[in-house]
LOVOGU-414142 format. One record per residue: residue in one letter; chain; x, y, z of N, C-alpha, C in turn. Coordinates in steps of 0.1 Angstrom, whole numbers. Layout:
BEGIN
{a; A; {X; Y; Z}; {X; Y; Z}; {X; Y; Z}},
...
end
This chain:
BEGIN
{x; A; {-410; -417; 699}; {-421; -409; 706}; {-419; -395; 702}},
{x; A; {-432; -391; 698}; {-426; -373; 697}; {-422; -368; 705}},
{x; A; {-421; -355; 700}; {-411; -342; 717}; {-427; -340; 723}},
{x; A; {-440; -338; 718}; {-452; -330; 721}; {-453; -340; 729}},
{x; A; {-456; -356; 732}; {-456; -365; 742}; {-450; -365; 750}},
{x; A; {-437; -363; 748}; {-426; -364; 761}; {-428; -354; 766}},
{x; A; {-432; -343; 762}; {-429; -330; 770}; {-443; -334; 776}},
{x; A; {-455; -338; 779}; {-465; -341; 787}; {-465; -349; 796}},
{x; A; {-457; -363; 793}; {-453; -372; 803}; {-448; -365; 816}},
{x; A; {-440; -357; 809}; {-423; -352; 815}; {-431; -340; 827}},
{x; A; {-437; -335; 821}; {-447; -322; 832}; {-460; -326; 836}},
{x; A; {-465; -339; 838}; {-474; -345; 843}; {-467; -355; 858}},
{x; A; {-452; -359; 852}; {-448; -364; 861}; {-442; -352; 873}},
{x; A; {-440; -340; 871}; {-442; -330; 880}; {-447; -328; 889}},
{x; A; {-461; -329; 886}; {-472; -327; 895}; {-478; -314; 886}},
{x; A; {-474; -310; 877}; {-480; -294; 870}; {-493; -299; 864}},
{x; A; {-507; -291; 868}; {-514; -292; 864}; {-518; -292; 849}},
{x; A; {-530; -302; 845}; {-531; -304; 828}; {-530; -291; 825}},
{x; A; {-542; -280; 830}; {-545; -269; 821}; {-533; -256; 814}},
{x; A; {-524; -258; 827}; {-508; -253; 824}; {-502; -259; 811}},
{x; A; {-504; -269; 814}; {-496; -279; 802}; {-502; -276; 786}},
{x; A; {-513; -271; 788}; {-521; -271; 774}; {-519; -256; 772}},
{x; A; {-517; -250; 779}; {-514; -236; 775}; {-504; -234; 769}},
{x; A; {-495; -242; 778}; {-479; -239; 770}; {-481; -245; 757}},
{x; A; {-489; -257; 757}; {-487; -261; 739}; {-493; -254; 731}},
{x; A; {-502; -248; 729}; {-510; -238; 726}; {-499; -226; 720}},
{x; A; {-493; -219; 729}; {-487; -210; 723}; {-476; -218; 721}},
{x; A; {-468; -223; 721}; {-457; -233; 710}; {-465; -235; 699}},
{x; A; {-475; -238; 701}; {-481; -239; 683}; {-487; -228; 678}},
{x; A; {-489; -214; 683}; {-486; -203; 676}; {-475; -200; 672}},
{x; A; {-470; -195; 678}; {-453; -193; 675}; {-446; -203; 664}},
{x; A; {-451; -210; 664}; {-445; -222; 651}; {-450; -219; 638}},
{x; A; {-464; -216; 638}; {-469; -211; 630}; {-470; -199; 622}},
{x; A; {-464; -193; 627}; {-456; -173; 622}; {-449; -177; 614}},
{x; A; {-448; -171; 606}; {-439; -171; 592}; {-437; -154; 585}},
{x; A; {-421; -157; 588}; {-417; -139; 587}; {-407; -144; 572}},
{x; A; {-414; -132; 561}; {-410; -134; 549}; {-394; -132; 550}},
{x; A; {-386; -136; 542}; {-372; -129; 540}; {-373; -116; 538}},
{x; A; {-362; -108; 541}; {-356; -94; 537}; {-348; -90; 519}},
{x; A; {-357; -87; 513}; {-355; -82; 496}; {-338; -78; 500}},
{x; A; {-332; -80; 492}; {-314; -77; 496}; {-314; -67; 481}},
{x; A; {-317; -56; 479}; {-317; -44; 466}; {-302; -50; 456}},
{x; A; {-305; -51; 447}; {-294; -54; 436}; {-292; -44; 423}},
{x; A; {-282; -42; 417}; {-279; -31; 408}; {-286; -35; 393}},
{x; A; {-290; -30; 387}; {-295; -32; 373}; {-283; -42; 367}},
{x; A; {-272; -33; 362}; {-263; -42; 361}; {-253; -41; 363}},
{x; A; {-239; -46; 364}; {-226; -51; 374}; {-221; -39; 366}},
{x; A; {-211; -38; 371}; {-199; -31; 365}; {-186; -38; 357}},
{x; A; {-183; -37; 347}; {-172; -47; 337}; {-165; -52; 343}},
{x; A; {-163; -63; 342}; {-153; -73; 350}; {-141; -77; 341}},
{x; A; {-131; -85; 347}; {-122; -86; 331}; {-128; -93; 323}},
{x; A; {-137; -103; 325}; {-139; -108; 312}; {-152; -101; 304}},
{x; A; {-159; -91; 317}; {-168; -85; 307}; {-167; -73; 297}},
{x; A; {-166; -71; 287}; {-164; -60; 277}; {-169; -52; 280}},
{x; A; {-183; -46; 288}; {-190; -40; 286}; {-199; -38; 276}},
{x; A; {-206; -28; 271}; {-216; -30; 265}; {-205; -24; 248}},
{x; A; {-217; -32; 241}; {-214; -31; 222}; {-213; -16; 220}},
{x; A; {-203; -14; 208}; {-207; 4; 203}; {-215; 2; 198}},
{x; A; {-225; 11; 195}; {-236; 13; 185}; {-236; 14; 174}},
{x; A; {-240; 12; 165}; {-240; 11; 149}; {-246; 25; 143}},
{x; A; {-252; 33; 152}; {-256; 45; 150}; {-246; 56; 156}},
{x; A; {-232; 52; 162}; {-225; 62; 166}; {-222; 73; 154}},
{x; A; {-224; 85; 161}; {-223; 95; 149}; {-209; 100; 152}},
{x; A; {-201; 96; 153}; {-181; 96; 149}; {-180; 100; 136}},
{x; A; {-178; 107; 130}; {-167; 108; 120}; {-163; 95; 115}},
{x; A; {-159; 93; 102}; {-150; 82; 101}; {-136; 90; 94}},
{x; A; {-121; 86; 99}; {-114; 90; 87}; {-116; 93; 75}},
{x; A; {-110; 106; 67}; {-111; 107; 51}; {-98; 100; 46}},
{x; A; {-98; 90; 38}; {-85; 88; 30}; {-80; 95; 25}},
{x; A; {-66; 104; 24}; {-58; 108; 18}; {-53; 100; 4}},
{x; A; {-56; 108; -6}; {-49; 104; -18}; {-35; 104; -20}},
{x; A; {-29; 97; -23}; {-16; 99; -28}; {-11; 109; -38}},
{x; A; {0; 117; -36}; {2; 129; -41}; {11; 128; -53}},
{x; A; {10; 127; -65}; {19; 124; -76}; {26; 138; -85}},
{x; A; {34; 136; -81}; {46; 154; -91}; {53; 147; -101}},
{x; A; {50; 153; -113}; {54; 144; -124}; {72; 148; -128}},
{x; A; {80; 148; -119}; {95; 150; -121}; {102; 144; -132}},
{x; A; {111; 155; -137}; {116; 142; -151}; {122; 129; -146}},
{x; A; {125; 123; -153}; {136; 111; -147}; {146; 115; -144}},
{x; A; {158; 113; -141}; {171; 110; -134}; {176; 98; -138}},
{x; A; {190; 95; -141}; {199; 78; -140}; {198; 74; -129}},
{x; A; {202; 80; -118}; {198; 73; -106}; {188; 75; -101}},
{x; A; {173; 74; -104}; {161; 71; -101}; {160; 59; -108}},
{x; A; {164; 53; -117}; {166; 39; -123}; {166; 28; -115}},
{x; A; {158; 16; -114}; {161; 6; -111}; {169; -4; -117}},
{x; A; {170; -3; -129}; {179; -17; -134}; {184; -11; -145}},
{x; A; {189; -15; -152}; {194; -13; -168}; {209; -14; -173}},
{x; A; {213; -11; -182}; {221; -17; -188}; {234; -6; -197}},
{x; A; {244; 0; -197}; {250; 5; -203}; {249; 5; -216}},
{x; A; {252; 15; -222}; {252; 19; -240}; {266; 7; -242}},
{x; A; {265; -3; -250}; {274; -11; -252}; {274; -20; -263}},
{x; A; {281; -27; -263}; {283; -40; -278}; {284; -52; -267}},
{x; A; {278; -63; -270}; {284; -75; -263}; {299; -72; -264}},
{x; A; {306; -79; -249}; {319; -79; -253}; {327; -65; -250}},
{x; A; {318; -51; -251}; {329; -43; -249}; {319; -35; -237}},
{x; A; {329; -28; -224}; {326; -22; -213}; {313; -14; -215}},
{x; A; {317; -3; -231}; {305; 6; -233}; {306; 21; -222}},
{x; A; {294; 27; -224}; {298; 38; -216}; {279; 46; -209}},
{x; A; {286; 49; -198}; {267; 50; -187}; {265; 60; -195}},
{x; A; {248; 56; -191}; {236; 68; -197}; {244; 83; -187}},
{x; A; {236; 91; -190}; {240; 103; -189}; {229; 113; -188}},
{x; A; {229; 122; -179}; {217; 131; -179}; {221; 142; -185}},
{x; A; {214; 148; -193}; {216; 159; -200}; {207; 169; -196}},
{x; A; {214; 182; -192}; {212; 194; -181}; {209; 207; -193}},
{x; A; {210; 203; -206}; {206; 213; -216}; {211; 209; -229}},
{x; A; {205; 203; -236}; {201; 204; -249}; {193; 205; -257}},
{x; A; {194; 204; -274}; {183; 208; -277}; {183; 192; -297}},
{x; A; {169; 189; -297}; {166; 183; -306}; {160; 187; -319}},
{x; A; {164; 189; -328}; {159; 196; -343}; {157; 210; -338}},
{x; A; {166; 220; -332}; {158; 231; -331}; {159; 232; -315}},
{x; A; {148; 223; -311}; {141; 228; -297}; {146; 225; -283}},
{x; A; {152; 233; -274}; {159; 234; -265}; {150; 223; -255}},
{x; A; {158; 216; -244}; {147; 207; -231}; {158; 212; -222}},
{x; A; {155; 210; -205}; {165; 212; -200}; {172; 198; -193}},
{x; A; {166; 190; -199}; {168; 173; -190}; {167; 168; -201}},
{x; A; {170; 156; -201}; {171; 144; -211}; {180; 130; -206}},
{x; A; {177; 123; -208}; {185; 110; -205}; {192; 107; -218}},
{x; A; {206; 105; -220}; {216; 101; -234}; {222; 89; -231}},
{x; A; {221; 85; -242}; {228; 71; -243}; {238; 74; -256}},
{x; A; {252; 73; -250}; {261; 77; -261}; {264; 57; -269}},
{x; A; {263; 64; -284}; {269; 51; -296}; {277; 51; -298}},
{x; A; {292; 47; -297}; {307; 44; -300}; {307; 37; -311}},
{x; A; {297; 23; -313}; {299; 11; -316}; {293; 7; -326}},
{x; A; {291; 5; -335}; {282; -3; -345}; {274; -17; -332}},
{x; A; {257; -16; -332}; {250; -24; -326}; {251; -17; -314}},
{x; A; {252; -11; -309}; {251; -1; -300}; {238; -9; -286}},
{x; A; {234; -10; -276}; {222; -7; -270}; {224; -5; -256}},
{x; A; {215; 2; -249}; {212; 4; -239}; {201; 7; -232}},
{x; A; {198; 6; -219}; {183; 7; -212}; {183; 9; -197}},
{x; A; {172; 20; -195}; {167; 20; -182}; {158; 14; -180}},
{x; A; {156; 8; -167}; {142; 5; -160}; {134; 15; -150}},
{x; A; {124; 17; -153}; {117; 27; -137}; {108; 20; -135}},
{x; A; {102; 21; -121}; {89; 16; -114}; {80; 31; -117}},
{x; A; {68; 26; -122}; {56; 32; -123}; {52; 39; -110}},
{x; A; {55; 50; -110}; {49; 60; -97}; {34; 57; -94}},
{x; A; {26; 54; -82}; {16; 55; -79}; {6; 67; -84}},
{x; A; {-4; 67; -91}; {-8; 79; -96}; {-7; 79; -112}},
{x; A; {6; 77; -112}; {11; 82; -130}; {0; 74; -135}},
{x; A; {-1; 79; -148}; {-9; 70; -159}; {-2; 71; -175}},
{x; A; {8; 80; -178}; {9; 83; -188}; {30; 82; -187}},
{x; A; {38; 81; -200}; {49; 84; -196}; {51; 95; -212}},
{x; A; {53; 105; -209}; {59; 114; -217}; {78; 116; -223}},
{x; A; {78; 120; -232}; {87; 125; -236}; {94; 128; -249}},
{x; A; {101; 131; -259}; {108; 136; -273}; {121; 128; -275}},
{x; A; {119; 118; -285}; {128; 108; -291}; {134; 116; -297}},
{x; A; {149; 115; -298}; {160; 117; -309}; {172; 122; -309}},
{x; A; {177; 126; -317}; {191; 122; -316}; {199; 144; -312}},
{x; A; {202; 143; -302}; {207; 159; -296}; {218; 162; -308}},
{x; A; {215; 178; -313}; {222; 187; -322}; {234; 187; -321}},
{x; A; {237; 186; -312}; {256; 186; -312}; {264; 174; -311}},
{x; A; {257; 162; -319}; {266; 150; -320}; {268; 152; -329}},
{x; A; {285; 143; -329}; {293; 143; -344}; {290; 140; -359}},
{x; A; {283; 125; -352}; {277; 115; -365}; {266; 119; -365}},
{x; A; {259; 131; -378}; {250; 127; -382}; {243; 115; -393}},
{x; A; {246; 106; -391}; {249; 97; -403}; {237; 85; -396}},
{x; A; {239; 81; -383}; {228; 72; -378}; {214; 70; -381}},
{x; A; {210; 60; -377}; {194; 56; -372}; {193; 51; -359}},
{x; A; {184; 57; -351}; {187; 50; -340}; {172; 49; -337}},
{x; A; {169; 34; -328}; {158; 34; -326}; {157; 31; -309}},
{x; A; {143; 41; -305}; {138; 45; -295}; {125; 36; -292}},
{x; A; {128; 26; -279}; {113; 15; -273}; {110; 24; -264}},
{x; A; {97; 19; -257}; {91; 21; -246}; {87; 9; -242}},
{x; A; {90; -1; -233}; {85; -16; -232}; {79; -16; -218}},
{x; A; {70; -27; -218}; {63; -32; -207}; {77; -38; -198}},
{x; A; {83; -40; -188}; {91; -45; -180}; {88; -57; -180}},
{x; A; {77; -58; -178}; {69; -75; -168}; {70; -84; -181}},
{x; A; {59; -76; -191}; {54; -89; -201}; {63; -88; -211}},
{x; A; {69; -73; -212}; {81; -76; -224}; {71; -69; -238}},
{x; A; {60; -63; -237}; {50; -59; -248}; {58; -46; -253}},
{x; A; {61; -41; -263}; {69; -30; -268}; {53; -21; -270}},
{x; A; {52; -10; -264}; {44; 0; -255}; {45; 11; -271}},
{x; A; {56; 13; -274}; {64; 24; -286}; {76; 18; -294}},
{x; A; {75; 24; -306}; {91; 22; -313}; {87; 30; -324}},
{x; A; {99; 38; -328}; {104; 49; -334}; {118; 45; -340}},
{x; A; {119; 45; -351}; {137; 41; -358}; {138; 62; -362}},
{x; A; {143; 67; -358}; {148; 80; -361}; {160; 84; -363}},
{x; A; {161; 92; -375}; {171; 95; -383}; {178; 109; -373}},
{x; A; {191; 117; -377}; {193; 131; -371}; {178; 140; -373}},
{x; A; {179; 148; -367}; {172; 159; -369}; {156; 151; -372}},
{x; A; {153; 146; -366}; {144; 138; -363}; {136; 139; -354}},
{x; A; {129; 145; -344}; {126; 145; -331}; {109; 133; -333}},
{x; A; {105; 130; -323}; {97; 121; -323}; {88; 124; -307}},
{x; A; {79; 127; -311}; {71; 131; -291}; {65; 116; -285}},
{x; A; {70; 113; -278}; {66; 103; -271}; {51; 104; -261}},
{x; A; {43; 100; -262}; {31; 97; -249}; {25; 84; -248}},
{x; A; {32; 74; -237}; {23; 68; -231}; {20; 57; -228}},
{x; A; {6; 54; -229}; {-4; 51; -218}; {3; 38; -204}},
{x; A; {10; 43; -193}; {15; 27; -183}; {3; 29; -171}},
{x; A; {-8; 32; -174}; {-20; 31; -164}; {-19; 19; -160}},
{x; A; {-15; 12; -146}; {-18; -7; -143}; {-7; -15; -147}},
{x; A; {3; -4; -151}; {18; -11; -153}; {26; -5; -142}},
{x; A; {37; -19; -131}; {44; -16; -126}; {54; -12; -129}},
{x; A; {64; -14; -144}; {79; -11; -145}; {79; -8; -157}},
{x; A; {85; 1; -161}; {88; 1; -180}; {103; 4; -182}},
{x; A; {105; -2; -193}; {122; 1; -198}; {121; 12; -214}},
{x; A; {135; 19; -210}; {136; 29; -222}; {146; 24; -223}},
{x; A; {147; 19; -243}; {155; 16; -248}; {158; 21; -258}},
{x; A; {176; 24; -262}; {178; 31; -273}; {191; 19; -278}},
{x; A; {186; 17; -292}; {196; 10; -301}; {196; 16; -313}},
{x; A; {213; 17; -321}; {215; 22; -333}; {216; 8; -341}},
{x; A; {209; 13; -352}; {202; 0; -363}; {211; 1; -374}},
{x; A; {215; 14; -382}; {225; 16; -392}; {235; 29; -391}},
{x; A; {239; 29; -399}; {247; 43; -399}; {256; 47; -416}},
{x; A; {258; 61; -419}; {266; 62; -427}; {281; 59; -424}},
{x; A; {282; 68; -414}; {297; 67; -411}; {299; 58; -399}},
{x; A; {311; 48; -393}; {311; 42; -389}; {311; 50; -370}},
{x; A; {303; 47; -363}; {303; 55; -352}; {316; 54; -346}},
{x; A; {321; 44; -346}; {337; 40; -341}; {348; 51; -339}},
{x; A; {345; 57; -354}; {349; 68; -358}; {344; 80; -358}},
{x; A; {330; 81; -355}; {321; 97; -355}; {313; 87; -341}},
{x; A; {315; 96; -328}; {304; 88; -322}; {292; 97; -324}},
{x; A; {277; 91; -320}; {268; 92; -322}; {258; 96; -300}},
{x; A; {249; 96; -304}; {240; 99; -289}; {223; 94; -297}},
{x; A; {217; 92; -283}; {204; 90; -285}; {197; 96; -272}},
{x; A; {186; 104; -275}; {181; 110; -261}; {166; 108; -261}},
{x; A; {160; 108; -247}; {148; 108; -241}; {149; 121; -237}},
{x; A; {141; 131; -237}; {143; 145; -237}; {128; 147; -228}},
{x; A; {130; 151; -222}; {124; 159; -207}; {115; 143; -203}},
{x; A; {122; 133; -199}; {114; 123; -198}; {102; 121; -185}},
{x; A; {92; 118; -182}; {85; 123; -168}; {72; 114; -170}},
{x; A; {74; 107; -161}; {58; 99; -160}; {49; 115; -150}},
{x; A; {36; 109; -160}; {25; 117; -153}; {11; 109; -152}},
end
């Protein structure tokens, strides 16, 4: 049974007159019928970053600066023995031999340098070699083959490499007599390591007896 019956039954068995009765239903069925919209609750455009939200993208139009790369700064210093990575004493298989040697002033046919790298010859077959790593920058390796004015034996041949390290490609070679100078230039552009080698090839007098030298004179990657 509905409530709208029962509630008639229920106030007729009162004694309340019908017309009471229909009034009250009457406004019960206004009031039922009112309809009050919700209240709009205002909300923010948008949240504020949360952890997982990043926030918004940078722009691809940001006008920042970008860093300038600095170039690498290359000073073409002569060489040194101990700037050497690897190499090998002036020697004969078999005998101790004796270390390269920087030379602080000499001079080749004439011409004064104030550096040089020497590889002293004791021995008949004589050789010896540095290794350097190719300076970032350098492109070129400079320097004046030959044999320094104040050795005993002028009597030698000595020959002067410039080799690729890696592939082993001989870059230069010079067989040079005394009084011989020979200018060295070049090209290790895209080469990591090169070796300077000096070997004596003949001689008049036996160096055993007259020793002998071989120099790289003002040597300097540039």
């Amino acid at each position: 049974m509905k409530q709208g019956t029962k509630t008639i039954l229920w106030a007729s068995a009162l004694g309340i007159p019908a017309a009471v009765i229909a009034a009250v239903i009457a406004w019960n069925l206004t009031e039922g019928l009112r309809y009050d919209p919700p209240i709009a609750v205002p909300t923010s455009s948008r949240s504020s970053p949360g952890p997982s939200d990043p926030g918004p993208a940078p722009s691809s139009d940001d006008p920042s600066p970008l860093p300038t790369p600095v170039a690498a700064v290359f000073t073409p210093l002569p060489l040194t023995v101990d700037g050497a990575v690897g190499g090998e004493r002036c020697k004969v298989d078999g005998n101790s031999g004796v270390p390269w040697r920087e030379g602080e002033g000499s001079s080749i046919a004439g011409e004064f340098y104030t550096s040089s790298l020497e590889c002293g010859l004791g021995r008949s077959g004589t050789v010896g070699y540095l290794d350097y790593l190719v300076p970032r920058g350098a492109t070129r390796f400079t320097a004046v083959a030959g044999q320094p004015d104040d050795v005993r034996n002028t009597t030698l041949i000595v020959r002067f490499e410039v080799i690729d390290t890696v592939s082993g490609t001989v870059l230069a070679a010079h067989d040079l007599a005394y009084a011989q100078p020979q200018p060295l230039d070049v090209v290790v552009d895209g080469l990591t390591r090169v070796t300077l080698k000096v070997s004596l090839i003949s001689w008049g007098v036996d160096p055993y007896e007259s020793n002998g030298a071989g120099q790289f004179a003002d040597p300097r990657f540039r």
